[in-house]
KOLZA-883014 format. One record per residue: residue number from 1; residue in one letter; chain; x, y, z of N, C-alpha, C in turn. Coordinates in Angstrom, 3 decimals. Example, Ala and Ser with C-alpha at 12.3 -4.5 7.8 and 13.67 -1.06 7.14 Angstrom:
BEGIN
   pos   code   unit       n.c1       n.c2       n.c3      ca.c1      ca.c2      ca.c3       c.c1       c.c2       c.c3
     1      A      A     13.190     -5.690      7.800     12.300     -4.500      7.800     13.200     -3.300      7.800
     2      S      A     12.850     -2.250      7.080     13.670     -1.060      7.140     12.900      0.030      7.870
This chain:
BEGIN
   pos   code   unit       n.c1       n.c2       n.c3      ca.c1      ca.c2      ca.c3       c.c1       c.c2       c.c3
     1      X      A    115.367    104.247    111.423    114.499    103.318    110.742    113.500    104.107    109.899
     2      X      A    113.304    104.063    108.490    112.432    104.130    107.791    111.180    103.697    107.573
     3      X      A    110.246    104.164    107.308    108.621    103.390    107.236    108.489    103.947    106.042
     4      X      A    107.941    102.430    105.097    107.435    102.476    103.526    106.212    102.762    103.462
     5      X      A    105.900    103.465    102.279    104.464    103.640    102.036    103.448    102.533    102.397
     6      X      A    104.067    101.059    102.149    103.187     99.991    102.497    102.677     99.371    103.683
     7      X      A    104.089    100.145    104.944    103.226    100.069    105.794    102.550    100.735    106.736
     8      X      A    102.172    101.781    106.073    101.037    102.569    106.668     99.974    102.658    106.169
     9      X      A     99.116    103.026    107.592     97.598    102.692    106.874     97.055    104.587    107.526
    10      X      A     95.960    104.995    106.591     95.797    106.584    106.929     94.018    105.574    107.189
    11      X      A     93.688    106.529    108.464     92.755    106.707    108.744     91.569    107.778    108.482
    12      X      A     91.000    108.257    107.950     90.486    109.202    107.029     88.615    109.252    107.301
    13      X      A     88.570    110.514    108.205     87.327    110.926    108.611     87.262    111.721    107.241
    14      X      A     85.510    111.259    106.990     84.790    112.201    106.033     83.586    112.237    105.585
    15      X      A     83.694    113.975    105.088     81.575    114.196    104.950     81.759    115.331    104.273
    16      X      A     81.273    114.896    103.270     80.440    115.850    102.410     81.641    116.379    101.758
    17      X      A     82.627    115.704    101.063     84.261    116.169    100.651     84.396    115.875     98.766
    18      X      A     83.664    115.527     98.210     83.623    115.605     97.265     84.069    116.407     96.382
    19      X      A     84.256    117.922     96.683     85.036    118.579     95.818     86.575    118.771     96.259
    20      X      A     87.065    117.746     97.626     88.419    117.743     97.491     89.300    116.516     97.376
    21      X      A     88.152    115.530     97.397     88.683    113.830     97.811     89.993    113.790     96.740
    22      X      A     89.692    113.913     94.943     90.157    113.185     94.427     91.308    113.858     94.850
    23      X      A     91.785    114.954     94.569     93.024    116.067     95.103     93.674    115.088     96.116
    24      X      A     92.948    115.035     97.330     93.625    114.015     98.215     94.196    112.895     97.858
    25      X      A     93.346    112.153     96.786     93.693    110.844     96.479     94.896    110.471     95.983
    26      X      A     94.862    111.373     95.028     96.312    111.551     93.998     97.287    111.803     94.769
    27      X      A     96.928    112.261     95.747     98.635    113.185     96.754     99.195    111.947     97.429
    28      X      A     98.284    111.030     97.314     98.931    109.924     98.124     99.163    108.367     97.460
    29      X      A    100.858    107.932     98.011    100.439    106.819     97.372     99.796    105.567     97.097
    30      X      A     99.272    105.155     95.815     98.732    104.013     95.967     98.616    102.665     97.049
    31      X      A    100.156    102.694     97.164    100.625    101.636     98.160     99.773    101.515     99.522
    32      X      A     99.513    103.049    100.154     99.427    103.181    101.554     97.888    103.114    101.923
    33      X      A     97.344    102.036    103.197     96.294    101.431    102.999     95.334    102.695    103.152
    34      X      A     94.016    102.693    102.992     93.152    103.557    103.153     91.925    103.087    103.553
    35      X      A     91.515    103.618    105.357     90.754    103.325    106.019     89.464    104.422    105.920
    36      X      A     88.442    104.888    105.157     87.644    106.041    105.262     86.410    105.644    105.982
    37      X      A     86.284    106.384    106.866     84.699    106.521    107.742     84.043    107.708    107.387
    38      X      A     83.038    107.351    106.390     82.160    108.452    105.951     81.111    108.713    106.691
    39      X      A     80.683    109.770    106.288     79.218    110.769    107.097     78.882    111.806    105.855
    40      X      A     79.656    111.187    104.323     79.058    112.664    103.679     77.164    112.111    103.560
    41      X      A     76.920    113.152    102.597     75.562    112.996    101.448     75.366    113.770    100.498
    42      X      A     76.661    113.603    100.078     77.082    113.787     98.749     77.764    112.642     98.083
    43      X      A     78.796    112.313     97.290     79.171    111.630     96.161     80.830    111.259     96.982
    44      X      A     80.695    111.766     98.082     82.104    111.589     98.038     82.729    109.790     98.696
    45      X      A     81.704    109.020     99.218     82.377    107.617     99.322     82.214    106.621     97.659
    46      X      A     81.964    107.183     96.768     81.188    106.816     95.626     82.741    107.240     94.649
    47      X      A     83.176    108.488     94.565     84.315    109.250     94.113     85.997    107.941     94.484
    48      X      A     85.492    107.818     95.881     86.532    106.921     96.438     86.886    105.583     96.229
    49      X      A     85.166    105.146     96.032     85.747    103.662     95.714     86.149    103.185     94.587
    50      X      A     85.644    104.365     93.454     85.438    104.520     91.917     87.362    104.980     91.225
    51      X      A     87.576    106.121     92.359     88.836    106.091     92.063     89.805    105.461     92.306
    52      X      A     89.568    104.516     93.837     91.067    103.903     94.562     90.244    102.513     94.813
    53      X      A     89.940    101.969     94.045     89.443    100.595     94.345     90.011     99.644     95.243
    54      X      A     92.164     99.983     95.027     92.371     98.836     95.894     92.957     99.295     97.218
    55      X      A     92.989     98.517     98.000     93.860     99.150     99.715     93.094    100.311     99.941
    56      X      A     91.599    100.155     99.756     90.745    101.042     99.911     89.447    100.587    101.121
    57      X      A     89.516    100.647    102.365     87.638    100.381    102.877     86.937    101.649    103.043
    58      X      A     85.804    101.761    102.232     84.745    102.729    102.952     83.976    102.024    103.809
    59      X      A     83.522    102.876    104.994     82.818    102.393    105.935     81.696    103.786    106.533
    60      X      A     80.492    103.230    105.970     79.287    104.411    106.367     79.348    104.290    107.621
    61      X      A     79.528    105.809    108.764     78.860    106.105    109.830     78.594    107.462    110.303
    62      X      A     77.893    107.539    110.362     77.051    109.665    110.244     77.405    109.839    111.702
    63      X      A     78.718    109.480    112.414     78.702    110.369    113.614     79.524    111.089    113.520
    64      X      A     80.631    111.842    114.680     81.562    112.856    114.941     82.602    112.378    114.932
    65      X      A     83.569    113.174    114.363     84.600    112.540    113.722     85.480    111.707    114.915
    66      X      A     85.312    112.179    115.644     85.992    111.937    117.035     85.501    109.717    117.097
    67      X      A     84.308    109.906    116.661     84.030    108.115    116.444     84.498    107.948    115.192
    68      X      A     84.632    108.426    114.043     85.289    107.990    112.788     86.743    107.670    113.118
    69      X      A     87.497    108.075    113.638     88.277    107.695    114.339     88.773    106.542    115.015
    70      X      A     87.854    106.825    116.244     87.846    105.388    116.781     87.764    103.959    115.844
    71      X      A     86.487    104.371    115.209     86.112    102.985    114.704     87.189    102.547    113.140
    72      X      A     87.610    103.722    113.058     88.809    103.218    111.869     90.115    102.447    112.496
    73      X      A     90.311    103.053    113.648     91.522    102.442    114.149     91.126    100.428    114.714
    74      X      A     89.869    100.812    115.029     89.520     99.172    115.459     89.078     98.510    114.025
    75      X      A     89.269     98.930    113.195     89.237     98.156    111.681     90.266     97.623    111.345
    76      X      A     91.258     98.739    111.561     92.421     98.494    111.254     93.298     97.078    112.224
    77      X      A     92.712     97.226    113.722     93.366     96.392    114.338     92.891     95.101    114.526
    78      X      A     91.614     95.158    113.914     90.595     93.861    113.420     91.474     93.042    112.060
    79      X      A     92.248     94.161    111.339     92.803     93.515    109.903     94.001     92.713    110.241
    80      X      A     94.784     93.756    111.103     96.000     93.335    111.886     96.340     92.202    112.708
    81      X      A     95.215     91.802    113.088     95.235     90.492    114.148     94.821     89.450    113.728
């Protein structure tokens, strides 16, 4: 069994990534959803929403990635249900 770009969703801890986001952005496709839990203070949830507007959530939270994590996956299963 195959899995399409559409239905996966990337969960995406980040801080202070601004000089590699867009690089990331491009590498991936449009299709595939994008869950980001930020902690930068820099430009980089600003870069994200500016570049990938759609199948895109930013979500501010300044803890350890280990909760960016968490709380992306219960977004995701908040969307899902």
């Amino acid at each position: 069994m195959s899995i399409k770009p559409d239905e996966l969703t990337i969960v995406l801890p980040t801080r202070n990534e601004s000089h590699n986001i867009l690089a990331f952005l491009n590498s991936i496709p449009r299709s595939i959803m994008l869950i980001v839990i930020d902690a930068s203070e820099d430009s980089t949830p600003d870069l994200i929403t500016s570049h990938r507007p759609e199948k895109t959530s930013v979500m501010k939270h300044p803890g350890l990635v280990t909760e960016a994590r968490q709380l992306g996956a219960e977004a995701l299963h908040k969307m899902v249900s």
